[in-house]
C-alpha positions as CSV (number, residue, x, y, z in Angstrom):
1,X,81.6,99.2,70.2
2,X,81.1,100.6,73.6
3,X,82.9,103.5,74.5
4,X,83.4,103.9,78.0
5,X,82.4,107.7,79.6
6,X,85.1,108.4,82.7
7,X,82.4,110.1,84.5
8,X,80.7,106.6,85.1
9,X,83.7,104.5,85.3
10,X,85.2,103.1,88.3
11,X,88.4,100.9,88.6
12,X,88.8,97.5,90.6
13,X,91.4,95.8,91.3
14,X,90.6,92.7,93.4
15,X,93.1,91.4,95.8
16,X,96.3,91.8,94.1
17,X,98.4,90.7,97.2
18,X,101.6,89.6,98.2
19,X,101.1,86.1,99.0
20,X,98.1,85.1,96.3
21,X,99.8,87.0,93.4
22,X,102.5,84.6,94.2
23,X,100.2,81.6,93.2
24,X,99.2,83.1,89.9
25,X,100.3,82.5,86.9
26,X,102.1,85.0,84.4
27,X,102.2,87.2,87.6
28,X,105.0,89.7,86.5
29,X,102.5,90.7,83.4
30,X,99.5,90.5,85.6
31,X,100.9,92.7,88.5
32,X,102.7,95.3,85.4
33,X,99.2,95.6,83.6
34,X,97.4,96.3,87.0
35,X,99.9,99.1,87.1
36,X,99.0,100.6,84.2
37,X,95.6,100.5,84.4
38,X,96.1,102.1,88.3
39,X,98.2,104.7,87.1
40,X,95.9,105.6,83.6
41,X,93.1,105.7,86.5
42,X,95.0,107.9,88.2
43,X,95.8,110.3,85.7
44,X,92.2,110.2,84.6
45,X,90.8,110.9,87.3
46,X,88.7,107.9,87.5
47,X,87.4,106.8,91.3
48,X,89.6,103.6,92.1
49,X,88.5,100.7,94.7
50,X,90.5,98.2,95.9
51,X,89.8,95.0,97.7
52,X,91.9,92.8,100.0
53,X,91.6,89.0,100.9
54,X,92.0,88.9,104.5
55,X,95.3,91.1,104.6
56,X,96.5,90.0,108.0
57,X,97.3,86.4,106.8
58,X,98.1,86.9,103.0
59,X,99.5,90.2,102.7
60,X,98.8,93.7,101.9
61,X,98.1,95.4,97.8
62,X,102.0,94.8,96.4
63,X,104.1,97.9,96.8
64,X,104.2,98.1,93.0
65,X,100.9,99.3,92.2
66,X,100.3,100.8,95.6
67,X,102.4,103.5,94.8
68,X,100.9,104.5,91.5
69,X,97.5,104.1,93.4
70,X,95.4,107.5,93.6
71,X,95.7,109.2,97.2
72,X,91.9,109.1,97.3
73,X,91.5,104.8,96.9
74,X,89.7,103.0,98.9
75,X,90.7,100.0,100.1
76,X,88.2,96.8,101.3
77,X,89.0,94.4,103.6
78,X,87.4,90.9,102.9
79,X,86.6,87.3,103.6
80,X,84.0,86.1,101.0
81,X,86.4,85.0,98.1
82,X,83.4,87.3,95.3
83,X,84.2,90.7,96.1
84,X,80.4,91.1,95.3
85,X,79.7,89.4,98.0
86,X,80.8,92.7,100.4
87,X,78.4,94.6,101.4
88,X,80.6,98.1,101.1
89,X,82.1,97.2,97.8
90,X,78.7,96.6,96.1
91,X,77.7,100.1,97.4
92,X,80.8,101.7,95.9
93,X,80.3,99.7,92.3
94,X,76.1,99.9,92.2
95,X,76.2,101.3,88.8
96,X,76.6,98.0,87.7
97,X,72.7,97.4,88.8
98,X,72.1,99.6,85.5
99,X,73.8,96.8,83.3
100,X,71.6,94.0,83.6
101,X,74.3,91.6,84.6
102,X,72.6,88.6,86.2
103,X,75.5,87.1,87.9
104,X,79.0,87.8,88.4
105,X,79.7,85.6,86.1
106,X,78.6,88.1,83.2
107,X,80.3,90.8,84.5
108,X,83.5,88.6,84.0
109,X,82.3,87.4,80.5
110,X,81.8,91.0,79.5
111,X,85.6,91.3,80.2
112,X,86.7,88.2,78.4
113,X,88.5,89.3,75.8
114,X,90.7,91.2,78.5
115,X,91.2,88.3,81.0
116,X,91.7,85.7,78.9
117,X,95.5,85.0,80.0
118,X,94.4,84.7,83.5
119,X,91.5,82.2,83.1
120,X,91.8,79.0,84.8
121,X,89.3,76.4,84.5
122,X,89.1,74.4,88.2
123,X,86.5,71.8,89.6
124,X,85.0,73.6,92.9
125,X,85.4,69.6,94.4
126,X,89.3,69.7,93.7
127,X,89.3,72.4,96.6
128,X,88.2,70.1,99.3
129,X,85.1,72.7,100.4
130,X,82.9,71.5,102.3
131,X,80.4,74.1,102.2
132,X,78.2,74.6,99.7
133,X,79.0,78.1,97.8
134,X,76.7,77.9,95.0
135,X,73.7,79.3,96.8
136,X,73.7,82.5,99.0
137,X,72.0,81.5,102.3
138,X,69.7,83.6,104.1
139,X,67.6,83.6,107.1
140,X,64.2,84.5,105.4
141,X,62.4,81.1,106.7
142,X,63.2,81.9,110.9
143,X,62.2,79.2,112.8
144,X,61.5,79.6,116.6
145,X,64.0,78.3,118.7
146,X,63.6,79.8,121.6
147,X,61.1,77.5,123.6
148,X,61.9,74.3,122.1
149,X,63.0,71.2,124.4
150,X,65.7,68.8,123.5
151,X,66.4,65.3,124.9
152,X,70.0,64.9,124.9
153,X,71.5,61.4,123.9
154,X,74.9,60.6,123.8
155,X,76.3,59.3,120.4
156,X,79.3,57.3,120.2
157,X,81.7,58.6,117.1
158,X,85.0,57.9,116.1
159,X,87.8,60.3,115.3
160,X,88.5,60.4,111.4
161,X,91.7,59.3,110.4
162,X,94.7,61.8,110.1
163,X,95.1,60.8,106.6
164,X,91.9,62.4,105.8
165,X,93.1,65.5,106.9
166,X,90.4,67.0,108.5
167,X,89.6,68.8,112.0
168,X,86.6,68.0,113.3
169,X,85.5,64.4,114.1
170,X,82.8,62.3,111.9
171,X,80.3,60.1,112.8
172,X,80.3,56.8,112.2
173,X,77.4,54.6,113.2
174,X,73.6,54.5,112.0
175,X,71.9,57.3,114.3
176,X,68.3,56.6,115.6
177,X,65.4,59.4,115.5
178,X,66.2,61.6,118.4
179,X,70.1,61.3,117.9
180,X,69.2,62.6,114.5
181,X,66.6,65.3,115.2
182,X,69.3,66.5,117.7
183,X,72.3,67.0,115.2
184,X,69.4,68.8,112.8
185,X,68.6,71.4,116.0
186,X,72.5,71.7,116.1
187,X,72.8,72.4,112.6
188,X,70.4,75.2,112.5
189,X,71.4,76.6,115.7
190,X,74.9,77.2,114.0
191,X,73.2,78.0,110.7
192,X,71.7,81.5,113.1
193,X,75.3,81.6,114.5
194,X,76.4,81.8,111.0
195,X,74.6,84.5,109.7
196,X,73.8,86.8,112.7
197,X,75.8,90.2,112.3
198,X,76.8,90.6,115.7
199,X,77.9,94.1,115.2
200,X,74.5,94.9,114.7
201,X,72.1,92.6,116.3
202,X,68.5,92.8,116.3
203,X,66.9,90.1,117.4
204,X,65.3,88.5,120.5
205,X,66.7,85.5,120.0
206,X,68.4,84.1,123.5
207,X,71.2,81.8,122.0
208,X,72.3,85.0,120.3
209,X,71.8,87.4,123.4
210,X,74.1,84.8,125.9
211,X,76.9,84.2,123.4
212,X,76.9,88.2,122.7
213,X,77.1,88.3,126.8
214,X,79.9,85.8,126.9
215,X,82.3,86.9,124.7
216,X,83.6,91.0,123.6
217,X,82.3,91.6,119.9
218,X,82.4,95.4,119.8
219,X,86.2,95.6,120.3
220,X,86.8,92.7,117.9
221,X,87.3,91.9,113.7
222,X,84.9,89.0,113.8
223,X,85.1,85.6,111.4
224,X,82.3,83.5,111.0
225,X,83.1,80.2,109.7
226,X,85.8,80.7,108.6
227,X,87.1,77.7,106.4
228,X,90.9,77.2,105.8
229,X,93.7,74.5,104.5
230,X,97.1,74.7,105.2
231,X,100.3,72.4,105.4
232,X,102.4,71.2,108.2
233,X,105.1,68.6,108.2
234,X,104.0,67.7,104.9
235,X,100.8,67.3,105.5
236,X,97.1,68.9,104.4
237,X,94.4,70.3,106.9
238,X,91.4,71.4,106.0
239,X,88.7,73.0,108.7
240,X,85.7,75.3,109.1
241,X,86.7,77.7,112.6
242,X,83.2,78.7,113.8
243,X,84.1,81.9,115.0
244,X,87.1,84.1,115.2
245,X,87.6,87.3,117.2
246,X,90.7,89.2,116.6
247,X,91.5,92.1,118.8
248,X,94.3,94.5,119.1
249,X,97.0,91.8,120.8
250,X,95.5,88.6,120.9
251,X,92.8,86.2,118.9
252,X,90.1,84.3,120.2
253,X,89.4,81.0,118.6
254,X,85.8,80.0,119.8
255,X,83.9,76.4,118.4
256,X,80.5,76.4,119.0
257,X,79.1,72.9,120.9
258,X,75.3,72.4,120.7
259,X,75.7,71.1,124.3
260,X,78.8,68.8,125.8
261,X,82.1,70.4,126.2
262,X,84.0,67.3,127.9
263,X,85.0,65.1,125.2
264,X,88.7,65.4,124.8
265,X,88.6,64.3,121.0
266,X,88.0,68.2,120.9
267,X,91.7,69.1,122.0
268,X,92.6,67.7,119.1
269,X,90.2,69.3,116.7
270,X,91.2,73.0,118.5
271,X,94.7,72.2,118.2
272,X,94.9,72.3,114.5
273,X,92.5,75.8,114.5
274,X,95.5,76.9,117.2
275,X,98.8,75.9,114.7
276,X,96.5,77.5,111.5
277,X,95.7,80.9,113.2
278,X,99.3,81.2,114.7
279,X,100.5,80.1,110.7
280,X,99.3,83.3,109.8
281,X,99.5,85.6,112.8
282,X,102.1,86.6,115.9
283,X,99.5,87.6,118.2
284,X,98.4,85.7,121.2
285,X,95.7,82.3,120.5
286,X,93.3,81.6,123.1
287,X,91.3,78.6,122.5
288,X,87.4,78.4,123.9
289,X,85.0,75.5,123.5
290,X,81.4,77.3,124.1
291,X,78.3,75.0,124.9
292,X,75.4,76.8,123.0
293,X,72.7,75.4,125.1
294,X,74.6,75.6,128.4
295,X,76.0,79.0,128.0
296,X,78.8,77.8,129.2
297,X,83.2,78.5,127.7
298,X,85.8,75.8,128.6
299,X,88.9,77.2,127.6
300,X,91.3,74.8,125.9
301,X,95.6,75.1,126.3
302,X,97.3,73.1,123.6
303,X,101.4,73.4,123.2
């Protein structure tokens, strides 16, 4: 048996929120037992982390446990559903590089006996992703984008139907060689999007340099594809918002086009990131459109 030494203990407690603990079940033992184990940490003396699941939309730590808390806890905003997957939090838990886990998925097995009650087994394709979260992606193969010429066709595509519930539009017909090669471009162009850390770029890549030119990222909380579902009127929506800058008093909603701008299926699309964002916030929604290749914002008014 393992007895655990309080000098190389920390605590987590991983977003234990207002509006997800609501969706938990055997929530009134789960939210007393993260109590106790705050307040024993407290009284111990044992360093205490806490991590939050984008608090702006789904609620702060419960008042419950935040006032047993320590005064010295640090609290973690996040966006990545693995708290592992923050940079900051993995500093502040790195002693568990000294216990061999492989994956987060030992970690939590090494706590089984403890979690058992709160174990649900779910099917990652009953939650409608789209994206694929069972590999980390990185940018270790660059390619160079920088000088490469595109030829431009336009494809003809049908909006999906509304009973599918999705955002963006889907194509529909067989595409040829170059109509192809040009949605793979656009694919990896928002693949760099996707993974550039705009707080701290460095790179001389000039997709990156006009888009950082284009819109204010210093002043801003930024969200990169950021993939939501929600319900109105009865019915399910499920999107991926490219990017997301939320300032003091309003949010920008910005969806990246590899080149045209025009096509008013797009209102449409924008329309359901506007009634999502403004589900979850009061502040001001701006809508943009930004052609990528262009350098060029069309902003879009919807209600």
């Amino acid at each position: 048996m393992t007895i655990l030494n309080i000098e190389d203990s920390i605590v987590m407690i991983i977003d234990v929120q207002e509006k997800l603990l609501n969706a938990v079940f055997n929530k009134t033992s789960l939210e007393k037992k993260a109590v106790t184990i705050a307040n024993s940490a407290k009284i111990l003396g044992i360093p205490v982390i806490v991590t939050e699941q984008y608090p702006k939309g789904l609620g702060a730590t419960v008042e419950s446990l935040k006032e047993v808390l320590p005064e010295n806890t640090q609290y973690f905003e996040k966006t990545a559903f693995s708290a592992l997957e923050n940079k900051e939090v993995c500093n502040e838990v790195s002693f568990l590089e000294g216990m061999k886990f492989r994956s987060f998925y030992d970690f939590l097995s090494a706590l089984a006996g403890n979690i058992k009650n709160y174990k649900k087994q779910i099917s990652i394709n009953d939650l409608n992703l789209t994206k694929n979260y069972e590999f980390s992606k990185s940018m270790v193969k660059k390619k160079d984008i920088n000088n490469i010429e595109m030829k431009f066709i336009d494809v003809n595509v049908n909006t999906e139907k509304v009973e599918k519930k999705h955002a963006s539009k889907t194509i529909k017909n067989v595409l040829t060689k170059e109509e192809k090669k040009t949605l793979e471009f656009g694919t990896h162009i928002h693949e760099v999007l996707e993974l550039t850390d705009f707080k701290n770029v460095d790179t001389n890549n000039k997709y990156i340099d006009k888009l950082l030119n284009t819109f204010n990222f210093k002043e801003a909380t930024i969200y990169q594809e950021l993939e939501f579902v929600f319900f109105k009127d009865d019915i399910k929506y499920h999107g991926i918002i490219d990017l997301m800058l939320e300032y003091e008093n309003e949010i920008y909603v910005v969806d990246y086009k590899l080149k045209n701008i025009d096509d008013e299926e797009y209102i449409k699309q924008l329309s359901v990131y506007y009634d999502y964002v403004k589900s979850i916030s009061d502040k001001k929604v701006s809508l943009y459109l930004y052609s990528i290749m262009d350098n060029k914002t069309k902003e879009i008014k919807v209600g």
